[in-house]
LUMVEX-913554 format. One record per residue: x, y, z of N, C-alpha, C, O in turn; residue in one letter. Coordinates in steps of 0.2 Angstrom, whole numbers, plus 5000, padded with zeros to 4 digits. Layout:
BEGIN
XYZXYZXYZXYZA ...
***
This chain:
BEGIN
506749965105506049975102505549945106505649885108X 504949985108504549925112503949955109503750005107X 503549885110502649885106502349875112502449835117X 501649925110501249895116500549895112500349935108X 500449825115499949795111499549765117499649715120X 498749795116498249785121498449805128498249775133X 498849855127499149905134499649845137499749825142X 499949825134500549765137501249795132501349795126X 501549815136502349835131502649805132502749775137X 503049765123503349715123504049745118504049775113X 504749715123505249725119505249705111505349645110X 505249725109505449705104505949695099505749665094X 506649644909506449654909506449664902506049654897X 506649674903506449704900506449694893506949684889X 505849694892505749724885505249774885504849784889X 505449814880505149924882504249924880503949914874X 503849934885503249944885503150024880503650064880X 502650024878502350074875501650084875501250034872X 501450144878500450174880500350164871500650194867X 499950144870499750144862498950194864498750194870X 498750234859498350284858497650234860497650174857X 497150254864496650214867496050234862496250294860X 495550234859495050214857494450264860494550274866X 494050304858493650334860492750314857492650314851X 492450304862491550294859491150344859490850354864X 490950394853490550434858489850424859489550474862X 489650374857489050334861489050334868488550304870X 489550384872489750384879489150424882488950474879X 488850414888488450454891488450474898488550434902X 488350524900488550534906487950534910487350554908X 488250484918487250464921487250514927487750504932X 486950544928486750594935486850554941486650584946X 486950494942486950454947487750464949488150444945X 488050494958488450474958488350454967487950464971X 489050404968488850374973488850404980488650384985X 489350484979489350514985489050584981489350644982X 488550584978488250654976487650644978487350584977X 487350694980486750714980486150704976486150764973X 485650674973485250674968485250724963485450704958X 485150794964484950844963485750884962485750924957X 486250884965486850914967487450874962487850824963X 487450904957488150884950488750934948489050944943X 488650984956489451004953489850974955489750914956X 490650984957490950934961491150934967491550884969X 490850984970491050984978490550914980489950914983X 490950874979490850824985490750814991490250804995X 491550824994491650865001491550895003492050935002X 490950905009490950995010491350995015491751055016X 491450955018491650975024492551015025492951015020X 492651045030493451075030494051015029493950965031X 494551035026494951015026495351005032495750955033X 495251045035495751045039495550985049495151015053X 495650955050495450895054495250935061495150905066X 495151005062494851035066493951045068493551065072X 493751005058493251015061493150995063493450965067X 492050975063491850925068491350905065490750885068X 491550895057490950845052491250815050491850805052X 491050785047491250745039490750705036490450655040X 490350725029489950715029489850665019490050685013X 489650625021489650585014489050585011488650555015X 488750605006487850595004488050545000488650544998X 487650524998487250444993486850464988486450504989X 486750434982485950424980485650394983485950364987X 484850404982484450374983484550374992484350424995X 484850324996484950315001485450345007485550325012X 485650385003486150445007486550425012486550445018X 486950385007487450345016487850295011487550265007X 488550285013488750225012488850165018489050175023X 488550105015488550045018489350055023489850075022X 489150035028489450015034489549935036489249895034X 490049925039489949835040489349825047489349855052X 488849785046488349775049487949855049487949855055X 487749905048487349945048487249985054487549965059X 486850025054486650045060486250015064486050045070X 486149965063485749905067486249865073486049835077X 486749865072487149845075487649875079488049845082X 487549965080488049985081488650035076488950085077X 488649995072489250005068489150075065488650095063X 489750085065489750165062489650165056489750115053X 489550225054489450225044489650285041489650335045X 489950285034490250345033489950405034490250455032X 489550405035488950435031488650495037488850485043X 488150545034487850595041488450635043489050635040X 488350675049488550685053489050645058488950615063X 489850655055490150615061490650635064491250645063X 490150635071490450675078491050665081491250615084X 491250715080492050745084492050755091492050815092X 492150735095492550765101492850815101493250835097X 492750845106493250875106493950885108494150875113X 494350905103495050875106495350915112495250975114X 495850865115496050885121496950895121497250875125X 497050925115497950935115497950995119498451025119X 497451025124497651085126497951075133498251115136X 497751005134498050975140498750965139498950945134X 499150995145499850985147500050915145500350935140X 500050875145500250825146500250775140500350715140X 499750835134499850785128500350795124500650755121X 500550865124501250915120501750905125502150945125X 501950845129502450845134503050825130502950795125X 503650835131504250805129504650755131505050755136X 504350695128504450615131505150595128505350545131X 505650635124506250625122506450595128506250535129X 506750625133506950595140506850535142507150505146X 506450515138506150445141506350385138506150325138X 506850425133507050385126507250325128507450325134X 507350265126507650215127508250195124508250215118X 508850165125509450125122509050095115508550065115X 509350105109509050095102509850025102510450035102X 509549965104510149935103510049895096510549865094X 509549885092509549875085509549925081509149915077X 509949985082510150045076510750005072511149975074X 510750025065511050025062511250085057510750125055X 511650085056512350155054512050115045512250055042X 511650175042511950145033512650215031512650275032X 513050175029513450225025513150275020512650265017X 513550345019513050365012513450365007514050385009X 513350355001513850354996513450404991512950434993X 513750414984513450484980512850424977512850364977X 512450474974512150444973511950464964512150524962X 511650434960511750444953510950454951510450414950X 510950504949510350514946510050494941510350494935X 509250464942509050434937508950454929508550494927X 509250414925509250434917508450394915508150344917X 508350454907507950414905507850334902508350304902X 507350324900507350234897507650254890507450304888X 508050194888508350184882507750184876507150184877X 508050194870507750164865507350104864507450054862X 506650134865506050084864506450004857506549944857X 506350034854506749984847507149934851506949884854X 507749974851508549944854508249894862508449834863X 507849924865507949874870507449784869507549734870X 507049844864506649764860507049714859506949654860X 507649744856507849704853508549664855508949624852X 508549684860509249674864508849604870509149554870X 508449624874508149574880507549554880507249574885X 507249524875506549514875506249484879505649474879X 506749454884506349424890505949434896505649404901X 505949484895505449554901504949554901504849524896X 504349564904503749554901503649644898503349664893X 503849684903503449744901503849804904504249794909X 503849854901504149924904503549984903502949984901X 503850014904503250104905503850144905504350134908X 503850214901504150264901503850294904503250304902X 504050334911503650364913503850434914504450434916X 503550494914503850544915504050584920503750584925X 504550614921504950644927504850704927505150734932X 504450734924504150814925504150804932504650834936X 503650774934503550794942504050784947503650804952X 504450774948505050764953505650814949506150834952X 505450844943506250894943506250944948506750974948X 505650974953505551024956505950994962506351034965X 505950944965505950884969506550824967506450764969X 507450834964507450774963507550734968507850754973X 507550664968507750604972508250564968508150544962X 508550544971509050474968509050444973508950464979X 509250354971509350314976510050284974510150264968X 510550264981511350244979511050194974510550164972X 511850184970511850134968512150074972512450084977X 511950024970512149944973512849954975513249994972X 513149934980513749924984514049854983513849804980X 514649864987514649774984514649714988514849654988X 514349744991513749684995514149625001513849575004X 514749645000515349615004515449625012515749575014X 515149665016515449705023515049645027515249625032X 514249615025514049575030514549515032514649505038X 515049475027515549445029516049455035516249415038X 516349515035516749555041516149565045516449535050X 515649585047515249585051515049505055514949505061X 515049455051514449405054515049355050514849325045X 515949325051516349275047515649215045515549185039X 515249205052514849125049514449145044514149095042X 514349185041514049185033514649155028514549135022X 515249155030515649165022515449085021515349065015X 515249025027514948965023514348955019514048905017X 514049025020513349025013513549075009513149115007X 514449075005514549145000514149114997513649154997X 513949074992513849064984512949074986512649114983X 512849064991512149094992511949144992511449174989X 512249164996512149264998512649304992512549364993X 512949274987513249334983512649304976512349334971X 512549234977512049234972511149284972510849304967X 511149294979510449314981510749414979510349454976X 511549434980511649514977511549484973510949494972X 511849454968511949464961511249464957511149504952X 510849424959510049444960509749524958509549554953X 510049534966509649614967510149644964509849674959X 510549654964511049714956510849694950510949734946X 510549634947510449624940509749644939509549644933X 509349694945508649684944508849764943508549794939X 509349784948509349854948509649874943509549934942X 509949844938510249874932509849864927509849894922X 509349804929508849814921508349884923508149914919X 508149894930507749934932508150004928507750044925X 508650014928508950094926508850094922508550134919X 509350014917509150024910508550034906508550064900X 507950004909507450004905506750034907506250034904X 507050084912506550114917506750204919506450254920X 507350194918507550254921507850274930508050324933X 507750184932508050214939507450174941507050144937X 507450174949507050124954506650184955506150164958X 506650264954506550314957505950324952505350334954X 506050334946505350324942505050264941504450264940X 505350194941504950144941504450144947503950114947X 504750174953504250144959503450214959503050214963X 503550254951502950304952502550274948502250314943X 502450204948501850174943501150204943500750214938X 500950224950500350264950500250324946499750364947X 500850344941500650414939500650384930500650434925X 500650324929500350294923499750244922499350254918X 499650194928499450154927498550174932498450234935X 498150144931497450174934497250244932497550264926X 496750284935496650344934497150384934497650364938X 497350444929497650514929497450554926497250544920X 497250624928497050644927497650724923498150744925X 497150754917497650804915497150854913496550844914X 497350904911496950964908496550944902496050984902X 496550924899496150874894495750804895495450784890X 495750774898495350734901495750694905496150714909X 495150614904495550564910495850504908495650494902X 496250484909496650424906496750364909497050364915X 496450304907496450264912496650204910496350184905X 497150164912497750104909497550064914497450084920X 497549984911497349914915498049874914498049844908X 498549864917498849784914498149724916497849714921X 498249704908497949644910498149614903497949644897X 498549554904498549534899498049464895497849454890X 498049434902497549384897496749414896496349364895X 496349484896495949484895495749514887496049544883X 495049474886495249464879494749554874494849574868X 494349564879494249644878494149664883494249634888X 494049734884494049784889493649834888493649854882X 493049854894492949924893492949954899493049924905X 492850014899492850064906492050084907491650124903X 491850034913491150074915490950074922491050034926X 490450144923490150154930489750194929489350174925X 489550244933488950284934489050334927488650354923X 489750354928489650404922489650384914489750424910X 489350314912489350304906488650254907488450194904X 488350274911487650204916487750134915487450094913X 488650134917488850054915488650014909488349964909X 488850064905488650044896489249994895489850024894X 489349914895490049904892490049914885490549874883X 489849934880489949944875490050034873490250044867X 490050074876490250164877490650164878490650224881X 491350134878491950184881492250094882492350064887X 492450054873492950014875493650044873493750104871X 494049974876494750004878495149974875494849924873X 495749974872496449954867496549924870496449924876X 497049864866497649834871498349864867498349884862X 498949854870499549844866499649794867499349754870X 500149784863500849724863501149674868501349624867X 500949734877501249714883500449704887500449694893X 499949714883499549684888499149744894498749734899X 499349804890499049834896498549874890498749904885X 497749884893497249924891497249994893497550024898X 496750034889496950124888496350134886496050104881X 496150174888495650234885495650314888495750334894X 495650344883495650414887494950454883494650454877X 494850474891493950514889494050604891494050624897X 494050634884494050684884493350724889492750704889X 493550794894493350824897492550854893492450854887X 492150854896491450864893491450944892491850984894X 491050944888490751024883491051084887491451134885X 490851074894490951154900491651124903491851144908X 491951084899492651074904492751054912493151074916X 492151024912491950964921492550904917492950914912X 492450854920492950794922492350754917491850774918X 492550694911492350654911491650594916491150564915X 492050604921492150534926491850594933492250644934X 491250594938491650644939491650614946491250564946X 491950634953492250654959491750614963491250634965X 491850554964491550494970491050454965490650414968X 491050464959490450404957490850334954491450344953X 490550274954490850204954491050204948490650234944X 491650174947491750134942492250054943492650044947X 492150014937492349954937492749954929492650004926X 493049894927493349884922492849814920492649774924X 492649814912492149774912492849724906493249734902X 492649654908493549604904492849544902492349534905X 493249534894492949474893493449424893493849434888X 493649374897494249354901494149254898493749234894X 494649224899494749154898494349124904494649074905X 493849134907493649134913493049154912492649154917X 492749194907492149224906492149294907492649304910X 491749344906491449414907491549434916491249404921X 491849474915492049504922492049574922492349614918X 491649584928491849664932492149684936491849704941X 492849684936493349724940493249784944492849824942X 493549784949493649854952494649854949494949804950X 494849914946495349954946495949924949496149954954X 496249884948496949864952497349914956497649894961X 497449984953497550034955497050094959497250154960X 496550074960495950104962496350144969496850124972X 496050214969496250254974495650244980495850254986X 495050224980494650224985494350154981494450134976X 493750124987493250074986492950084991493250094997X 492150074991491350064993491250024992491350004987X 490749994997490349954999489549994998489150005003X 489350004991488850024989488149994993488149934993X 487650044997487050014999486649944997486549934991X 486449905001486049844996486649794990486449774984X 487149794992487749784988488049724991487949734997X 488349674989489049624994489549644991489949674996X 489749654983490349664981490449744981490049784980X 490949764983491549824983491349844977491149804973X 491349934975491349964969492050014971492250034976X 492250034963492850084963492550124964491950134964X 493150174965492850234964493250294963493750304967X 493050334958493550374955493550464960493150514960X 494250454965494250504969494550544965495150534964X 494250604962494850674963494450724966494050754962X 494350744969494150814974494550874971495150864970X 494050934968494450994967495151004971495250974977X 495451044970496051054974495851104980496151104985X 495351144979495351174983494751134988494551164993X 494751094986494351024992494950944994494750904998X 495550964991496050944995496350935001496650985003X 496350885006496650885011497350935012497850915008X 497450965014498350995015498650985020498351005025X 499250955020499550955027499750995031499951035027X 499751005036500051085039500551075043500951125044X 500751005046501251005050501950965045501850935040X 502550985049503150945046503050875050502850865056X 503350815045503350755047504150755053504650785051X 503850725059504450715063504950685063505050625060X 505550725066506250695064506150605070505850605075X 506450555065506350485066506850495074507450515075X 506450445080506850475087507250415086507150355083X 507850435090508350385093508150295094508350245092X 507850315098507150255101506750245101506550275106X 506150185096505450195095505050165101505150115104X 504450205102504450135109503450165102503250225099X 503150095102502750095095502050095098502150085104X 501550095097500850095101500450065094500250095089X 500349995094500049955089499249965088498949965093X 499049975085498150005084497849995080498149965075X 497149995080496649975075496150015075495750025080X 496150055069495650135070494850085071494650105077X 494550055069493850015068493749985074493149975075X 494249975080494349925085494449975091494349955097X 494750035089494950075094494350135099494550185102X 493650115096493350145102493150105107493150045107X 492850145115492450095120491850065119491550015121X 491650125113490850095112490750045106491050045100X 490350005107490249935102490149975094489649975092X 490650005090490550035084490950025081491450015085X 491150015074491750025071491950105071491650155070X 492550105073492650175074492950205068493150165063X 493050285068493250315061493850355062494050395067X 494250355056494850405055494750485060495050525063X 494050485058493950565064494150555072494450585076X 493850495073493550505082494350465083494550445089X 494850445079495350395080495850455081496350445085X 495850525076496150585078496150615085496550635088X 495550605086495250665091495250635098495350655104X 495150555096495250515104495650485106495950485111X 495850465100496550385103497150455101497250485106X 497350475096498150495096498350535104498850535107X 497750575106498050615111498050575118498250595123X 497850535117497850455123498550445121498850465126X 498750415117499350385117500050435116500650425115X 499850485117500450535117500650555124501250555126X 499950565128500250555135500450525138500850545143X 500350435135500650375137501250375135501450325138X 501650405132502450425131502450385126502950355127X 502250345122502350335114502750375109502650435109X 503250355106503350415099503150385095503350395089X 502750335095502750315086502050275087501950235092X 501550275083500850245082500750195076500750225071X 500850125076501050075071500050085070499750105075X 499750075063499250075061499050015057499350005052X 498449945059498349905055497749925052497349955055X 497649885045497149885042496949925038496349915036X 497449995036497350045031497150005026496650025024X 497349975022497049945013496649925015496649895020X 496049935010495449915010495649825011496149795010X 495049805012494649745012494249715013493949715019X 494049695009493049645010493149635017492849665022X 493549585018493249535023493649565031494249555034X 492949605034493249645039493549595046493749625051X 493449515045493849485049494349455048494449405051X 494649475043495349485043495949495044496449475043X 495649565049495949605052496449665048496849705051X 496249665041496449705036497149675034497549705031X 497249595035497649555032497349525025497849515020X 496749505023496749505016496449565012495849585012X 496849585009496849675005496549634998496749584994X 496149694998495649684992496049734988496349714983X 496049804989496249854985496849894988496849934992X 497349864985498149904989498049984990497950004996X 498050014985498050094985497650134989497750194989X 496950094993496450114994496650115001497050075003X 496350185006496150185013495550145013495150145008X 495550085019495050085021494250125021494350175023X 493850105019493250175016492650135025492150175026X 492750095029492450075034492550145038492150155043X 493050175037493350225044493150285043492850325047X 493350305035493150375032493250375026493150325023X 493550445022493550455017494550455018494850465023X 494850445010495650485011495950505016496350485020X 495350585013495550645018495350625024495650645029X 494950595026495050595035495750555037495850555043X 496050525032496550485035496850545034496950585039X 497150555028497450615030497450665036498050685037X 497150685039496950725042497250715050497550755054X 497150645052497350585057498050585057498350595062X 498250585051499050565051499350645051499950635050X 499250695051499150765050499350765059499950775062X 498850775062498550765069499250755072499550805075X 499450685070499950655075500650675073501150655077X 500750715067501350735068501150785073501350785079X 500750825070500750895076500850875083501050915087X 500850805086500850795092501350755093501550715097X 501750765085502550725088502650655085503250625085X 502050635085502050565084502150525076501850535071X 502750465076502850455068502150415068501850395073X 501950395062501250355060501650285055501550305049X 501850235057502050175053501350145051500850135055X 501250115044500850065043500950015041501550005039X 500449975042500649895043500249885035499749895033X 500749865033500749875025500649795023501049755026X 500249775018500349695018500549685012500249705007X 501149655011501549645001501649565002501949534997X 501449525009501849455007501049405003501049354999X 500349435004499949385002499549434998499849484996X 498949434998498149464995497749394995497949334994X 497149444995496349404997496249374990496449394984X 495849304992495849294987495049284983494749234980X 495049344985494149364983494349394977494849434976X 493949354971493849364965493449404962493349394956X 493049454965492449494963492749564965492649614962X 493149554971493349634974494249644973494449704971X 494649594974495349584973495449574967495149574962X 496249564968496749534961496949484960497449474957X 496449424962496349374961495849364954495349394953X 496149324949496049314945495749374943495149384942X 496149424942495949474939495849474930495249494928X 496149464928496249454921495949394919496149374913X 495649364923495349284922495749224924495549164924X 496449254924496949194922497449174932497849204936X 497249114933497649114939498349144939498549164945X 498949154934499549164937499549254935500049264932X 499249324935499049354933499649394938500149424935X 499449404945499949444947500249384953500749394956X 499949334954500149274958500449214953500449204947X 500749164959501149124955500649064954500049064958X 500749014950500448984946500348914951500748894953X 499548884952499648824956499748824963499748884966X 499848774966499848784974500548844976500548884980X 500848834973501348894972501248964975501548984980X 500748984972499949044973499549044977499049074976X 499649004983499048994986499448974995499848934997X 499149014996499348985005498848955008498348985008X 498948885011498648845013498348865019497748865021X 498748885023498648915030498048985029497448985029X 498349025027498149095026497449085022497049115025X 497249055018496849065010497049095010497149105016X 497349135005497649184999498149174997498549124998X 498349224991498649224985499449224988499649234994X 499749204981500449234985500649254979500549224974X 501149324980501149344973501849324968502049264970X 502049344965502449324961503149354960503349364954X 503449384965504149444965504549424959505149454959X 504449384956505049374950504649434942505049454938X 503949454941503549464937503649554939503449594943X 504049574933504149634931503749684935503849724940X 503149654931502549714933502049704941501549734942X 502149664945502149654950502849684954502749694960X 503449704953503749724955503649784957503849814962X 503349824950503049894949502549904953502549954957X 502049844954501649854956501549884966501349924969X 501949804968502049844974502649894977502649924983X 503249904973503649954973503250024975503450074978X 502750034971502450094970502050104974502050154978X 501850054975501150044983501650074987501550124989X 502150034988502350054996502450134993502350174998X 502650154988503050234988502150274989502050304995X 501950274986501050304986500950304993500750354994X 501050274997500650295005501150325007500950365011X 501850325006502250375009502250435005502350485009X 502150445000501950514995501350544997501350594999X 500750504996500150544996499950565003499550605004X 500250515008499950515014500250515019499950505024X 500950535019501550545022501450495029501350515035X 501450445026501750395032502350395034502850405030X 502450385039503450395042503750305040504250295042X 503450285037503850225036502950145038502350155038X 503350075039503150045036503349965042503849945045X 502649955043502749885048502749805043502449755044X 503049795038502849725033502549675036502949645039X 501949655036501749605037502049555034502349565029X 501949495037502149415036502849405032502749385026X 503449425034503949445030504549365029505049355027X 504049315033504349245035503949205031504149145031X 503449225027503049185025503349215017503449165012X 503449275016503849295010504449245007504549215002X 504749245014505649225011505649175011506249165011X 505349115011505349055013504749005006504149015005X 505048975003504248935000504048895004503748845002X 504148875012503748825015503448885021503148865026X 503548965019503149005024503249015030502849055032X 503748955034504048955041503548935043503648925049X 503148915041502448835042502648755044503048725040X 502448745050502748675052503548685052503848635050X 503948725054504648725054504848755059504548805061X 505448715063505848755068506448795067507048765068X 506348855066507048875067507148875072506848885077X 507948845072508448825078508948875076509448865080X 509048935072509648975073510348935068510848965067X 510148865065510648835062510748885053510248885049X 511048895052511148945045510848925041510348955038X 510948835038510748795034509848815035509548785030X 509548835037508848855037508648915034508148935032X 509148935035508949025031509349025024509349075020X 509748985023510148995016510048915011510548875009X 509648905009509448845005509048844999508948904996X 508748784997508248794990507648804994507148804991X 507648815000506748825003506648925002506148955001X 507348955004507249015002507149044996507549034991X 506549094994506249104990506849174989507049204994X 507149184984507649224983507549304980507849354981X 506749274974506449304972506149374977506149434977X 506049334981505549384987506049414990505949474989X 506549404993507049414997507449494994507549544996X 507649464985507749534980507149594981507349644983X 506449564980506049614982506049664988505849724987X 506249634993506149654999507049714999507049775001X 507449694997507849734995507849774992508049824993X 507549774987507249834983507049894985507349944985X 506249874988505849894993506149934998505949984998X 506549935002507049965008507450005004507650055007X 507849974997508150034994507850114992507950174991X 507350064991506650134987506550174993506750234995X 506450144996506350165005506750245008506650305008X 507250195008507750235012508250295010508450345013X 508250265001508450314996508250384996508650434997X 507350384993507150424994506650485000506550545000X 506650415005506350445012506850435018506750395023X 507350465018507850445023507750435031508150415035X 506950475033507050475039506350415039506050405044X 506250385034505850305035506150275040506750275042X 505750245042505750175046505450095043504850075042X 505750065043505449985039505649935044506149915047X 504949905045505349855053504849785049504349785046X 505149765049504849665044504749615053505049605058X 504249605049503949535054504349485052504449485046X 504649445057505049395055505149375060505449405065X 504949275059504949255066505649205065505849185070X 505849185060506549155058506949165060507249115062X 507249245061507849255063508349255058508949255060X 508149265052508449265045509049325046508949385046X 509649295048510449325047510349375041510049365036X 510649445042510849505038509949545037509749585033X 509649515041508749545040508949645039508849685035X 509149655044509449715049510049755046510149815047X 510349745042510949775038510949775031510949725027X 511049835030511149895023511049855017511449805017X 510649855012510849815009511349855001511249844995X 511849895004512449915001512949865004513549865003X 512749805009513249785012513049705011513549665012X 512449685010512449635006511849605013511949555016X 511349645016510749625019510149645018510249695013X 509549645020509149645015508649725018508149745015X 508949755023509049805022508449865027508349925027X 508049815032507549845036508149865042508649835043X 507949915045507849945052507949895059508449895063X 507349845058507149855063506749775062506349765057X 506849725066506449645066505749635069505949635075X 505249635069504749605074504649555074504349515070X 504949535081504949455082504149425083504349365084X 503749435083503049415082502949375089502649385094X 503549295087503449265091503549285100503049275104X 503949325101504049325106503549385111503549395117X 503149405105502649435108502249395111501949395117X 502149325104501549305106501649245114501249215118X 502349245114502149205119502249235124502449195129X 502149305126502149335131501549335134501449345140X 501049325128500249345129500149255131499749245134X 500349225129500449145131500449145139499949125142X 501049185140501049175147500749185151500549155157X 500549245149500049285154499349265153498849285157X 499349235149498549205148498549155153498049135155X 499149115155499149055159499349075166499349025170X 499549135169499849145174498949155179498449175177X 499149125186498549105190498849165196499349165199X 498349225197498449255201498149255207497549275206X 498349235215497949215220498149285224498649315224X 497549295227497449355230497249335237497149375241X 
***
C-alpha cells in the first residue's frame, strides 16, 4: 500500500425499546422563511441545478441574503456555497486519465485471506415484554424494520471461534485470558445485538429510525436524549415556536413527534429550511442541532451551525450512474483535502474537487483517493478532526449531491474513494456538537476525565453504551449506503484502544503493552464490530486503522480472534519521514 501525501509517497442490552406515539400541536405553523429558498419561491425544487456532475452550476439561494455563509466570506477569498459555482472543464478526454494503471500494481504484502463461512440471516427482535424481563440491564433497543433490505438481503457470518490467531502469532497464547476475554466480549455483544435487534445488519440502520424519516403521511422525528427534561421540534417551518410542535418521551429516553403532511400533501418541514431540537435540560434550555442531522449551515450573520432538514424530490436526487470498483490487488492511496486542494487561496468545493484534482490524480497512477474532513465541523482548523455533525457532508465544499457526484466521478475514472472517518473522539463544541447534548456530561461520552482528551480537547465516547454503539455502527454504514464510499481510513484508532491514548508511551513491541488493564476493551470490541458490519455486508470495503502501537492481530479476521481491518497506518513512520526531510540540507 503506498500514501502520497503533499506529493511524497510513503509505504505504508438489552432491554426492548419501544417508539411511543408522539404528541401533535396544531398550534403549528408554517414560516415562508426557508434557508436555501427563495423569498418568493415555496415549491420544493431547491435544487436546480442537474443532477448529473456534468454540469457546470450548482447553485444554492438564501433568504434575504442569498448565500450560505462561507468560512471567512468573500472578503477573504473563500469560496461559498452559494451563486454560480464554476466548473472547469473536465479533462477525462485526455489519454492518459482513463489509462490502465493495473500494471503498475504493487506486491499487496499486508493482504489478508478472510475465510467465508454461511452466513445466518438476520431474525426479528424478540418479545418486547420477555426481553424486559429477562435483561434489564441494557439501556435501550429499536425494532427496526426490514422492509427495505428484503429486496436486497445482507447477512453478516456469525462469530468464529476466535482461536486461529494462536497458530498464527504462538507469542499470543501468553495473553490467552486476555485475548479470549476481549472475544468473549465481542460474541457477547453479538448475541445480545441478534437477540434484542435482529442481527448487527438491522441494528447498524439506526438512521431509518432515529432523526428525520420521512413516509407518505408525514415526517417523523426521534431524539435519544435521556436526560432532557422536555422537548420540542423547532425551525423555519414552525418560526421556531418552542411551544408548536412539543415532543414525548418513552421509557428509554428517546423523544418523537410526528407532523402530519400539510392540506395539498407538500412535507410538513420542507426541503433545506433550519431546524434545531429545543431541550429543557439539567443544564438549562438548549437548542440542539439533530444528532442525526443529514446536512448543517452556517447560516449568514450567525457563529452557531443550524440543522437542516434535507429531502430533495426524487426526481431532484442525485443518481449514481457508474458501478463502484472492484477493490485492486494493491492500493497505492492519494491523501486529500477537498477545501485545501485548490492553487488558488479559496476553500475549494466538491465541484472543482471533481472536475480538477480527481483527473490529476488518476494520471498520477493512484487507484484509491483517501478523503479528509467529509463530517461537518465548526472549527475548520481542525482539519475535520473535531466533527460536530457525523451524518453530515461538509456544507463548506457543497451540497450532499455534489459530494455525491465527486464520488460518482471517481469511480467512472476507476478510482476507490476511502473516507477518513473519525469514531475515536468528537468536538467538544456544545452549541453545534454532542457534547452535552442532553445537558448531561456522560450522555454519549464517558463520564469525567474519562471523557475528555487532554491532548486533543475533545470528547471521548463511550463504546460500552448501547446506543452509542448504534450510533456509530450506523454512521459508518450510512456513508457507505448513501454515498457509496469504498470503505474507510479510522482516524486515531491508538488513541481508541488504549485509556492512556498511546500519549507519553513507548511502544517497544513488548506484548505486555498491548494486552493489559491500560487497554480499553470496550473500544477494541467496537472496532470489531465495526469491520464485521463492514466486511459482512460490503465485501469489496476496505478498512485501514491508524495505529501507531503496533497492536498484534490489528490485520486479522476477526472470525479468528483479531480486530479485523485490512490494512495499519503507521502514521508514525510517515511522520518521520516528513521529519527527515525537513532536516535534510541540500548543497548545490
Amino acid at each position: 500500500m503506498v500514501y502520497g501525501v503533499s506529493a511524497i509517497r510513503l509505504s505504508c442490552v438489552p432491554s426492548v425499546y419501544r417508539f411511543s406515539q408522539s404528541s401533535f400541536n396544531g398550534a403549528r405553523r408554517s414560516s415562508s422563511f426557508s434557508l436555501l429558498l427563495k423569498k418568493d419561491q415555496f415549491s420544493r425544487k431547491i435544487f436546480a441545478q442537474k443532477s448529473s456532475y456534468d454540469s457546470d452550476s450548482s447553485s444554492l439561494t438564501v433568504t434575504a441574503s442569498e448565500k450560505v455563509l462561507a468560512p471567512g466570506g468573500q472578503g477573504d477569498g473563500s469560496s461559498s456555497l452559494t451563486g454560480q459555482l464554476e466548473s472547469p472543464s473536465t479533462i477525462s478526454d485526455d489519454p492518459q486519465v482513463t489509462h490502465d494503471v493495473d500494471g503498475n500494481e504493487m506486491e499487496d504484502d499486508e493482504k489478508v485471506e478472510v475465510e467465508e463461512q454461511e452466513s445466518v440471516p438476520s431474525a426479528l427482535a424478540n418479545n418486547d415484554e420477555e426481553a424486559c424481563n429477562e435483561e434489564p440491564s441494557v439501556p435501550l433497543h429499536m425494532k427496526v424494520s426490514t422492509e427495505k433490505s428484503e429486496a436486497k438481503p445482507r447477512s453478516i457470518p456469525p462469530p468464529g471461534a476466535g482461536q486461529k490467531i494462536y497458530e498464527i502469532d504462538p507469542t499470543l497464547l501468553g495473553f490467552r485470558e486476555h485475548l479470549d476475554y476481549r472475544y468473549a466480549q465481542y460474541k457477547r455483544m453479538r448475541e445480545a445485538i441478534d437477540k434484542y435487534e435482529g442481527g448487527l445488519e438491522v441494528f447498524s440502520r439506526g438512521y431509518e429510525k432515529l432523526g428525520f424519516t420521512r413516509s407518505e403521511t408525514g415526517i417523523t422525528y426521534r431524539e435519544w436524549a435521556p436526560g432532557a427534561k422536555s422537548a420540542a421540534l423547532i425551525g423555519d417551518f414552525n418560526n421556531w415556536n418552542p411551544n408548536a410542535d412539543i415532543m414525548s418521551q418513552n421509557e428509554f429516553g428517546v423523544w418523537e413527534i410526528f407532523l402530519p403532511n400539510n392540506a395539498d400533501g407538500s412535507p410538513p418541514i420542507p426541503h433545506g429550511s433550519r431546524v434545531k431540537i429545543h431541550m429543557e435540560t439539567p443544564s438549562g434550555i438548549k437548542d440542539s442541532i439533530p444528532a442525526w442531522i443529514k446536512f448543517s449551515v452556517q447560516a449568514p450573520g450567525e457563529i452557531p451551525y443550524s440543522g437542516i432538514y434535507y429531502d430533495p424530490q426524487e426526481e431532484e436526487k442525485y443518481v449514481f450512474k457508474h458501478p463502484q470498483p472492484k477493490r485492486p490487488k494493491s492500493l497505492r492511496i492519494y491523501e486529500s483535502h477537498v477545501g485545501m486542494s485548490s492553487t488558488e487561496p479559496i476553500i475549494n468545493t466538491y465541484a472543482n474537487f471533481r472536475d480538477d484534482v480527481l483527473p490529476r490524480i488518476k494520471r498520477l497512477g493512484y487507484n484509491a483517493v483517501q478523503i479528509m474532513a467529509i463530517q461537518e465541523h465548526s472549527y475548520y482548523a481542525s482539519f475535520g478532526y473535531h466533527v460536530t455533525n457525523f451524518f453530515a457532508p461538509s456544507s463548506r465544499f457543497g451540497t450532499p449531491d455534489d459530494l455525491k457526484s465527486l464520488i460518482d466521478r471517481a469511480h467512472e475514472l476507476g478510482l476507490l474513494v476511502l473516507m477518513d472517518i473519525v469514531h475515536s473522539h468528537a468536538s467538544n463544541n456544545v452549541l453545534d456538537g454532542l457534547n452535552m447534548f442532553d445537558g448531561t456530561d456522560g450522555h454519549y461520552f464517558h463520564l469525567g476525565s474519562r471523557g475528555h482528551h487532554w491532548m486533543w480537547d475533545s470528547r471521548l465516547f463511550n463504546y460500552e453504551s448501547w446506543e452509542v454503539l448504534r450510533f456509530l455502527l450506523s454512521n459508518a454504514r450510512w456513508w457507505l449506503e448513501e454515498y457509496k464510499f469504498d470503505g474507510f481510513r479510522f482516524d486515531g484508532v491508538t488513541s481508541m484502544m488504549y485509556t492512556h491514548h498511546g500519549l507519553e508511551v513507548a511502544f517497544t513491541g513488548n506484548y505486555n503493552e498491548y494486552f493489559g488493564f491500560a487497554t480499553d476493551v470496550d473500544a477494541v470490541v467496537y472496532l470489531m464490530l465495526v469491520n464485521d458490519m463492514i466486511h459482512g455486508l460490503y465485501p469489496e470495503a476496505v478498512t485501514i486503522g491508524e495505529d501507531v502501537s503496533g497492536m498484534p492481530t490489528f490485520c486479522l479476521p476477526v472470525q479468528d480472534g483479531g480486530v479485523g481491518f485490512d490494512y495499519r497506518l503507521q502514521m508514525a513512520i510517515a511522520d518521520k519521514w516528513i521529519e527527515i526531510l525537513k532536516c535534510v540540507v541540500i548543497h548545490f
